[in-house]
BAMI-476350 format. One record per residue (C-alpha): x negated, y, z; residue in one letter; residue number from 1. Coordinates in Angstrom, 3 decimals. Layout:
<sites>
X:Y:Z:a:NUM
...
</sites>
This chain:
<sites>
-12.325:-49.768:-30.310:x:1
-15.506:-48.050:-30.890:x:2
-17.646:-45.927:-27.834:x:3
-16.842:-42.894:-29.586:x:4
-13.102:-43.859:-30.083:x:5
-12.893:-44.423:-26.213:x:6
-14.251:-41.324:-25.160:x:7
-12.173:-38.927:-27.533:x:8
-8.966:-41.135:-25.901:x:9
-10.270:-40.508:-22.892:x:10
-11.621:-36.537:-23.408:x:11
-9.860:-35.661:-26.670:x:12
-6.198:-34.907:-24.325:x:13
-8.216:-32.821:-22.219:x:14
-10.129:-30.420:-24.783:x:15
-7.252:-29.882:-26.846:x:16
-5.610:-28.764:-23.757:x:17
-8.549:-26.701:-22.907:x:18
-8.624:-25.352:-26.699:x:19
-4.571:-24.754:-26.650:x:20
-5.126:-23.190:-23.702:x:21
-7.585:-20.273:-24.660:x:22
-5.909:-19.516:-27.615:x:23
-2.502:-19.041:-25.758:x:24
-4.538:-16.679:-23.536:x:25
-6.597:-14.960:-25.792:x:26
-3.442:-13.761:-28.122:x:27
-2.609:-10.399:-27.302:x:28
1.058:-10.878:-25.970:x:29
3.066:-8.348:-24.685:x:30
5.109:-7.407:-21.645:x:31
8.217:-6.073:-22.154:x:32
10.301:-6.816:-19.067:x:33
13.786:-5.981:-19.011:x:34
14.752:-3.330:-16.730:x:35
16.933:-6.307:-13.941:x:36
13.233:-7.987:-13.848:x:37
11.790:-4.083:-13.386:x:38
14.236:-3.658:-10.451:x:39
13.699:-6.723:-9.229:x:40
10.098:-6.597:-8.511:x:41
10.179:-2.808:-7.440:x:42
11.470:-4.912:-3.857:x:43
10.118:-7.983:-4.530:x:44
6.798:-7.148:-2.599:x:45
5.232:-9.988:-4.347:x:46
1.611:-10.068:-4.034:x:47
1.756:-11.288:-7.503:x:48
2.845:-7.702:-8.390:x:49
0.653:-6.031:-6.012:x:50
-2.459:-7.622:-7.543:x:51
-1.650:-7.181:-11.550:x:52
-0.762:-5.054:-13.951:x:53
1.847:-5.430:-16.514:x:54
5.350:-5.233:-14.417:x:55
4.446:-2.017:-13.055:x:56
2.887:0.110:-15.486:x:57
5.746:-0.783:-17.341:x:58
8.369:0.394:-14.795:x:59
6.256:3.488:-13.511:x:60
6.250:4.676:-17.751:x:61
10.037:4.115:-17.850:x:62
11.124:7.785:-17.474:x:63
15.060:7.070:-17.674:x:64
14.327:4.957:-14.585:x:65
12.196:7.383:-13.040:x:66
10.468:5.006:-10.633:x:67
8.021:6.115:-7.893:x:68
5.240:4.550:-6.431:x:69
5.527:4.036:-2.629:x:70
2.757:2.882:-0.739:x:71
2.552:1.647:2.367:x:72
1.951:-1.640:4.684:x:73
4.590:-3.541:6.016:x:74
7.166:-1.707:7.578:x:75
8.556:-1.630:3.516:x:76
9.579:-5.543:4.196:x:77
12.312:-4.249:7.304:x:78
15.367:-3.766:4.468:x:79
18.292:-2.350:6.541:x:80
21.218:-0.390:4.906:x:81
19.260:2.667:5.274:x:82
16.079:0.971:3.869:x:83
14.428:3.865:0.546:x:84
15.321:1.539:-1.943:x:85
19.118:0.813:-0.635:x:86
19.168:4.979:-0.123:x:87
17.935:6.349:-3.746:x:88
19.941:3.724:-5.318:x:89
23.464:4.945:-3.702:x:90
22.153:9.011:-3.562:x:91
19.459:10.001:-5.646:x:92
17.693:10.754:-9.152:x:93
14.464:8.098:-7.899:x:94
13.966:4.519:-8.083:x:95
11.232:3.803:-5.127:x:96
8.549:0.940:-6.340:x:97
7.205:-0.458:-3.105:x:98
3.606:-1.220:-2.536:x:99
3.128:-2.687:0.742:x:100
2.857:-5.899:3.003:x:101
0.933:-6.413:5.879:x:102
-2.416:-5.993:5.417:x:103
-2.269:-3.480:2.444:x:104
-4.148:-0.532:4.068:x:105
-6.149:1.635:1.988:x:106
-8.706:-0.346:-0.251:x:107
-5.888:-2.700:-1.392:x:108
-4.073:0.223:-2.191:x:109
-7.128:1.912:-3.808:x:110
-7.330:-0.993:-6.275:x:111
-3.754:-0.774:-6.916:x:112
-3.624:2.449:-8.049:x:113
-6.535:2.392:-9.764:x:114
-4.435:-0.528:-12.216:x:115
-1.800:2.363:-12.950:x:116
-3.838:5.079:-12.672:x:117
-2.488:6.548:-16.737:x:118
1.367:6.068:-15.858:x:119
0.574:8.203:-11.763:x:120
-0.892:11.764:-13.903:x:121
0.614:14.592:-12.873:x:122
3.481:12.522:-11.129:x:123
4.960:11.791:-7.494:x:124
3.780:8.947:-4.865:x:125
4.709:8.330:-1.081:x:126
2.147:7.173:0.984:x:127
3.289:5.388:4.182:x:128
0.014:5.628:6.842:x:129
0.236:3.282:9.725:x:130
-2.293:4.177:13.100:x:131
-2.752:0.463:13.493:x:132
-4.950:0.341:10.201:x:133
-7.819:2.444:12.109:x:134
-9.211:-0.579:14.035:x:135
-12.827:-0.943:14.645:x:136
-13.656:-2.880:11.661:x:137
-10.956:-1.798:9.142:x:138
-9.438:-3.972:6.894:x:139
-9.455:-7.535:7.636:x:140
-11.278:-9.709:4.849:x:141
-8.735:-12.009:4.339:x:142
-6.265:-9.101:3.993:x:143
-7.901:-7.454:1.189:x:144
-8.887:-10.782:-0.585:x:145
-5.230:-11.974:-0.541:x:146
-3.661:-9.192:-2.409:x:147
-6.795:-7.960:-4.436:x:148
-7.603:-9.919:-7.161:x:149
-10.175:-10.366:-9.870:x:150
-7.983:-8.615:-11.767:x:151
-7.838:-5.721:-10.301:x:152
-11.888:-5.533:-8.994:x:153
-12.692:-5.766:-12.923:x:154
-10.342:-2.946:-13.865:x:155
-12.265:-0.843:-10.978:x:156
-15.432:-1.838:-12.203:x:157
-14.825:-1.157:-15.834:x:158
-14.411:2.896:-14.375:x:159
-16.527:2.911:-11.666:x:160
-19.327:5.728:-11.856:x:161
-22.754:5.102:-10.292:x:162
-23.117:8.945:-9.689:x:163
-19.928:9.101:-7.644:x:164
-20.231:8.799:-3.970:x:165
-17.211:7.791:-3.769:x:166
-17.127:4.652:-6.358:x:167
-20.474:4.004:-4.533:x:168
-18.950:3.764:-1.437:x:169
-16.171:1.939:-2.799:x:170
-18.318:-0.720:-4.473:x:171
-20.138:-1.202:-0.775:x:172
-16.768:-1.841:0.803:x:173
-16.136:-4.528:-2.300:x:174
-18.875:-6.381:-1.671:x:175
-18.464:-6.417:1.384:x:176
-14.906:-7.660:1.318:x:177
-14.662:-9.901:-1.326:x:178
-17.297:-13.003:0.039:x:179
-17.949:-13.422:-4.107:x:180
-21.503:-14.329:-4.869:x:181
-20.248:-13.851:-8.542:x:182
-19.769:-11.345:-11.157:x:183
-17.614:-9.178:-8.513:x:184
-19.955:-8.690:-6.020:x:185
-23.337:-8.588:-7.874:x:186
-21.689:-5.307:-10.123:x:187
-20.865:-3.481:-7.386:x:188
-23.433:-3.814:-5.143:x:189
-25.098:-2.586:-8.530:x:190
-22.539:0.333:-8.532:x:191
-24.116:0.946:-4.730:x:192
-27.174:1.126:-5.970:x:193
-26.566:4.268:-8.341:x:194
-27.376:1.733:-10.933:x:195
-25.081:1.328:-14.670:x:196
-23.646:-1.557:-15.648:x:197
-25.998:-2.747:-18.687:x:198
-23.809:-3.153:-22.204:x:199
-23.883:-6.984:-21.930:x:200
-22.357:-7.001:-18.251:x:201
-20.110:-4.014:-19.393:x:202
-18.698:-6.888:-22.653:x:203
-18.208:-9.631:-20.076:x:204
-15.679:-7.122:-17.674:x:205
-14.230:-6.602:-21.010:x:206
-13.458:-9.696:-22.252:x:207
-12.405:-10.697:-18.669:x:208
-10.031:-8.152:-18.125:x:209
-8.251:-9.161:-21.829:x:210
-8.368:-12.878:-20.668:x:211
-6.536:-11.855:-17.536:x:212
-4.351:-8.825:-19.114:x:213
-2.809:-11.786:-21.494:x:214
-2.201:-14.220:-18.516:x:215
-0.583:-11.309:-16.936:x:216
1.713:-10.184:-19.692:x:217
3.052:-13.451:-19.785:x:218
3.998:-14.442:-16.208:x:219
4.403:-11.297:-14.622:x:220
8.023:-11.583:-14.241:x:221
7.680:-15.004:-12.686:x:222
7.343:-15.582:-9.063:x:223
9.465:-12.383:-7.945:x:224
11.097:-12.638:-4.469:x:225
14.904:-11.066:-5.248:x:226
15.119:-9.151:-2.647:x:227
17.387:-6.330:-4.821:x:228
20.353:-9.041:-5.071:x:229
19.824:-10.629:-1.119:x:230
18.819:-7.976:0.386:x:231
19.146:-4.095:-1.372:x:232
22.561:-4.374:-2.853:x:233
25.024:-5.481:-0.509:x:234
23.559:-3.307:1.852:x:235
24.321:-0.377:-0.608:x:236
28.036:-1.412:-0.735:x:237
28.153:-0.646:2.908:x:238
26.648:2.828:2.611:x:239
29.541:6.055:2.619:x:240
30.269:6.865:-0.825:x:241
29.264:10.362:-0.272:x:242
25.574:11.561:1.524:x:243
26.118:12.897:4.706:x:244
23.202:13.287:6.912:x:245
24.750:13.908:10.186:x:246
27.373:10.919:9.153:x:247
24.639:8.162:8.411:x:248
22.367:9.314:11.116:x:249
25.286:8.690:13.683:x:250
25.655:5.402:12.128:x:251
22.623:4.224:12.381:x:252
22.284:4.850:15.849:x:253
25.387:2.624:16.456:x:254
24.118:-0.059:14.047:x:255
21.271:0.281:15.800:x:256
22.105:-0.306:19.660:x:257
24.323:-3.199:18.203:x:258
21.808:-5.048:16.612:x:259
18.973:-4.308:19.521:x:260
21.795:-5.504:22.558:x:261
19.847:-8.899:23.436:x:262
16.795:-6.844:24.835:x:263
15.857:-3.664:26.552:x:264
13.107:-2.625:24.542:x:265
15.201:-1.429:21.367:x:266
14.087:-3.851:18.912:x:267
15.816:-6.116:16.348:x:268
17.688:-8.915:17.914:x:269
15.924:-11.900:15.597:x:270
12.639:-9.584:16.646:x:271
12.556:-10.127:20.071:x:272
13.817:-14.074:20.186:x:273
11.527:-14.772:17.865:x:274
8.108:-12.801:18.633:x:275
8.532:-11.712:22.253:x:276
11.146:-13.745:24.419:x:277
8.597:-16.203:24.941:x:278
5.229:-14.098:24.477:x:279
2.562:-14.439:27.340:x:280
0.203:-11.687:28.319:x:281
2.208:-8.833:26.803:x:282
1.958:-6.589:29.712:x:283
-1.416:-4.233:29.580:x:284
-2.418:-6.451:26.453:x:285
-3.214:-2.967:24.532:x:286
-4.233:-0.751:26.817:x:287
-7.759:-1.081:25.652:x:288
-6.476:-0.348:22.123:x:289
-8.330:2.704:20.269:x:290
-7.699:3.937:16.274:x:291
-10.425:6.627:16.727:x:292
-13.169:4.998:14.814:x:293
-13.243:3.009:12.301:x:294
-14.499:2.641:7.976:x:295
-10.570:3.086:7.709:x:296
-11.367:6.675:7.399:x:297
-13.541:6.504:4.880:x:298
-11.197:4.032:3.045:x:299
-8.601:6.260:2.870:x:300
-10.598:9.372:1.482:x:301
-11.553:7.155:-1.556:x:302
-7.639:6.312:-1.664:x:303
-7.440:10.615:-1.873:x:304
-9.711:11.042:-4.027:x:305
-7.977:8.762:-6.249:x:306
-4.905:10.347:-6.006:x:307
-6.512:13.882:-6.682:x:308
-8.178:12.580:-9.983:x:309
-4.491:11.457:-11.131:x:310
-3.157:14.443:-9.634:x:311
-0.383:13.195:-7.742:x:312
1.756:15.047:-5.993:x:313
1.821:12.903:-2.357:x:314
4.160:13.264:0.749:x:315
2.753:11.349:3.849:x:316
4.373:9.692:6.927:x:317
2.850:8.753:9.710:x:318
4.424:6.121:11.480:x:319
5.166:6.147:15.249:x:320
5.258:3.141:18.027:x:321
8.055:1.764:20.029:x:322
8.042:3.914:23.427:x:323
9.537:1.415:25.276:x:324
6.771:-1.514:23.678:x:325
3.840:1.064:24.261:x:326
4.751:1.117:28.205:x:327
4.849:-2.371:28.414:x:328
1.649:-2.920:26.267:x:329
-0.060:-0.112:27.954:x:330
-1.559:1.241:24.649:x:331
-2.548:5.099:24.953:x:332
-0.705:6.960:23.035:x:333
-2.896:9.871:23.709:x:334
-5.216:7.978:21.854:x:335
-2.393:7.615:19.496:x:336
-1.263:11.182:18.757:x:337
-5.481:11.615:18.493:x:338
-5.451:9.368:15.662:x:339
-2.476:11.161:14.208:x:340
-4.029:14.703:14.571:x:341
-7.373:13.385:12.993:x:342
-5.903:11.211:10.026:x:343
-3.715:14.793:9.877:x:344
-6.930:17.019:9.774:x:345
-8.553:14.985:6.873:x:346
-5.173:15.482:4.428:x:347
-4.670:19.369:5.232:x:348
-8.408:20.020:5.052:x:349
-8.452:18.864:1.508:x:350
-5.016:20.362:0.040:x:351
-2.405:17.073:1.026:x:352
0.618:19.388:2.720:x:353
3.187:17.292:2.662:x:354
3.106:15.232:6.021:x:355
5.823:13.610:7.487:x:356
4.675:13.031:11.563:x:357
6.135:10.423:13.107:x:358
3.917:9.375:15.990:x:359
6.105:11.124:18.509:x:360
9.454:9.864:17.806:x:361
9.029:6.810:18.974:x:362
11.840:7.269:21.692:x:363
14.594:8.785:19.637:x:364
17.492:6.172:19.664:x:365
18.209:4.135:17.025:x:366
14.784:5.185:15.370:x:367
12.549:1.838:15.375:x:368
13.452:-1.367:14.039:x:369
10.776:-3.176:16.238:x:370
7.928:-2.029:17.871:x:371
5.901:-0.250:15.337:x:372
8.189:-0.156:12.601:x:373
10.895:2.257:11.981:x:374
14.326:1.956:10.708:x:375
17.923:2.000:10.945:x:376
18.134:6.439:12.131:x:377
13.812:6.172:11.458:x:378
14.635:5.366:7.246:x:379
17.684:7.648:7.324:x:380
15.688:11.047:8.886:x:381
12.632:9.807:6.339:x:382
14.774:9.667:3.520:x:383
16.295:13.148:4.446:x:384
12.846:14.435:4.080:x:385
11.574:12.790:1.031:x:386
14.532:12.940:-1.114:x:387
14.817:16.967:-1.756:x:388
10.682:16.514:-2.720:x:389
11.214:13.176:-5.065:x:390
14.185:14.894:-6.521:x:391
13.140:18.164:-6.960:x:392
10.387:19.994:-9.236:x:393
7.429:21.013:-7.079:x:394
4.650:23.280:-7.191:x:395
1.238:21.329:-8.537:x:396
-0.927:20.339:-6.020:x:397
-4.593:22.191:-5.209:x:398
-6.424:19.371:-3.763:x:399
-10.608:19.896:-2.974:x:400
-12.552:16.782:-2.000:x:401
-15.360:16.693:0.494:x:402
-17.577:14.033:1.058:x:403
-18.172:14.386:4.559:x:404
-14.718:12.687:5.379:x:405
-17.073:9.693:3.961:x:406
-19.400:10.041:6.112:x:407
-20.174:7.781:9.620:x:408
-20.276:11.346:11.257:x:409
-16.239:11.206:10.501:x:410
-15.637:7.585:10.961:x:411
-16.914:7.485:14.769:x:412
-15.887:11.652:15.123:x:413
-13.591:11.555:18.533:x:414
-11.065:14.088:17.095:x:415
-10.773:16.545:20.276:x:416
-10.165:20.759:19.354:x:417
-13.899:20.970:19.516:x:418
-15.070:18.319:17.761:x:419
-12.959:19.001:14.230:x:420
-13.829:22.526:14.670:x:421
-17.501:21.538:15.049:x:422
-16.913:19.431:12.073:x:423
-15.054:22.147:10.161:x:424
-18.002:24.807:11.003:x:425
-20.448:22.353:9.483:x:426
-19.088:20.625:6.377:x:427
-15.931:22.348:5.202:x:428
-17.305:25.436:4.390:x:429
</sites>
């Protein structure tokens, strides 16, 4: 055997793999999932989901399913009876498609959105806003990296616009976040700059984002967690056959106190063997604890101003804290209803109505599943108030941006009466 006939045995294998390879992924295939795979990952919560493209466009453009975009963190992974999903499919006109896992605060979000931003004009989203995001330092690195892929950066970065304060911010926060020396990070901090992508760097997103788009449309209904069979539709069997709100609300408080009887702090069973029973150092452990300042803030008004180019029509919730878990923990929930009144005073101040505060009903029984997440009577009073807006033609929204909620003025701004009027008087003229 020749030199050249031992290297092609030994390399030919491998670049016909490599050349079988591209061509698979650069032929434009197409996703059409059936709807069971749509419904499926609409409670999957699969990162892989979260990250791409093709599963959800397709199930947000399906208008006999009529799905709608929930976002949120991860109080959407506690699935009791009375979970959305196990609700609209036994009593309403709505599919929910949940966004949300721990650690998807606003950029991930942002990103996500931004993938399905054609199929979210002119249409309805819930937005589930959590107190605990507003830490000092905002999203956690790992966090964002996890469920925001190349993917979705490139399909950002295709749109961004240098002018807008807003993408510029946005592209800070991405290089910040993503610890890519690469392509990623070297085009936004570019987008930082106020600079435009040049036409060659503007061809590589492009051919990127159709490498990535094929890989996408073909295993995007792999990998789904079935959470609709396990977890959404036996619990939907167990529902009354007719909606009563006074009937399930009652019931949930029983299922409630019968599922929370191991522990006196109201929280699941499985919960409190399995994350507290044997915790040291609980008491006082978050009395030093403060949401007031943080680039959360800012994160989220690039997450509104997303949602007012698309025009979405957006109801908020707020979520509260276990009463019983803040005594022990000794967090301030003064500090708490702050945050709520501040996150509060950015929405209203720029046209986003529909709120849904929860932060001080964390001590109604059978409310909380844990100790910051609700459920059980907390998913049947939420779906109550969701369900006549989702189900019902409303009036088009009047939203009006202002930068200042960008601003480090806003991020560190201690939200007491004065201060927000102070703040009002100056930059929401």
């Amino acid at each position: 055997m020749t030199n050249k006939q031992k290297l092609w045995s030994i390399f030919g294998p491998v670049l016909i793999a490599a050349g079988l390879a591209l061509v698979v992924f650069a032929i434009p295939w197409k996703s059409n999932n059936s709807p069971a795979t749509l419904q499926k990952a609409a409670v999957s919560l699969s990162p892989n989901v979260f990250k791409n493209r093709a599963i959800k466009v397709q199930a947000l453009a399906d208008k006999k399913a009529n799905y709608v975009p929930f976002f949120g963190s991860s109080e959407f992974n506690r699935m009791d009876r009375y979970y959305p999903a196990t609700m609209a499919a036994k009593y309403h006109h709505y599919r929910p498609f949940m966004f949300g896992s721990r650690g998807t605060q606003s950029l991930p979000q942002l990103f996500n959105m931004t993938m399905m931003a054609p199929q979210m004009k002119n249409k309805k989203a819930v937005f589930v806003i959590s107190p605990q995001w507003f830490v000092k330092k905002g999203v956690m690195p790992d966090a964002f990296r996890y469920y925001n892929g190349t993917y979705a950066n490139l399909v950002w970065l295709a749109q961004a616009n240098p002018k807008s304060p807003y993408d510029r911010y946005t592209a800070k926060r991405l290089g910040e976040l993503t610890s890519d020396s690469g392509t990623v990070a070297s085009y936004a901090y570019k987008i930082e700059r106020g600079e435009q992508l040049n036409a060659f760097e503007r061809a590589n997103i492009k051919v990127r984002i159709a490498l990535l788009a094929h890989e996408d449309n073909l295993f995007s209904g792999f990998f789904l967690k079935d959470n609709y069979q396990k977890r959404i539709q036996p619990r939907e069997k167990l529902l009354p056959k007719r909606y009563d709100y006074d009937r399930l609300y009652a019931q949930a408080v029983k299922a409630h106190a019968k599922a929370t009887n191991n522990n006196d702090l109201g929280v699941l069973n499985s919960f409190y063997d399995q994350r507290i029973k044997h915790a040291k150092h609980i008491e006082g452990s978050q009395k030093h604890f403060s949401y007031l300042k943080s680039p959360e803030y800012a994160d989220l008004q690039v997450v509104l101003n997303q949602l007012k180019k698309t025009n979405t029509n957006v109801v908020f919730m707020i979520t509260p804290v276990n009463t019983k878990w803040e005594q022990k923990t000794g967090l301030n929930m003064q500090m708490y209803y702050q945050t709520a009144k501040k996150i509060k005073f950015q929405l209203q101040a720029q046209g986003f109505n529909h709120i849904i505060d929860y932060s001080h009903a964390g001590s109604k029984p059978g409310f909380m599943n844990d100790t910051i997440h609700i459920g059980w009577a907390g998913w049947v009073d939420f779906d109550h108030r969701i369900a006549p807006f989702l189900d019902n033609p409303q009036p088009a929204p009047h939203y009006h941006m202002n930068e200042a909620f960008l601003s480090t003025e806003w991020q560190n701004l201690t939200p007491t009466a004065t201060n927000l009027q102070q703040f009002k008087a100056q930059h929401l003229k």
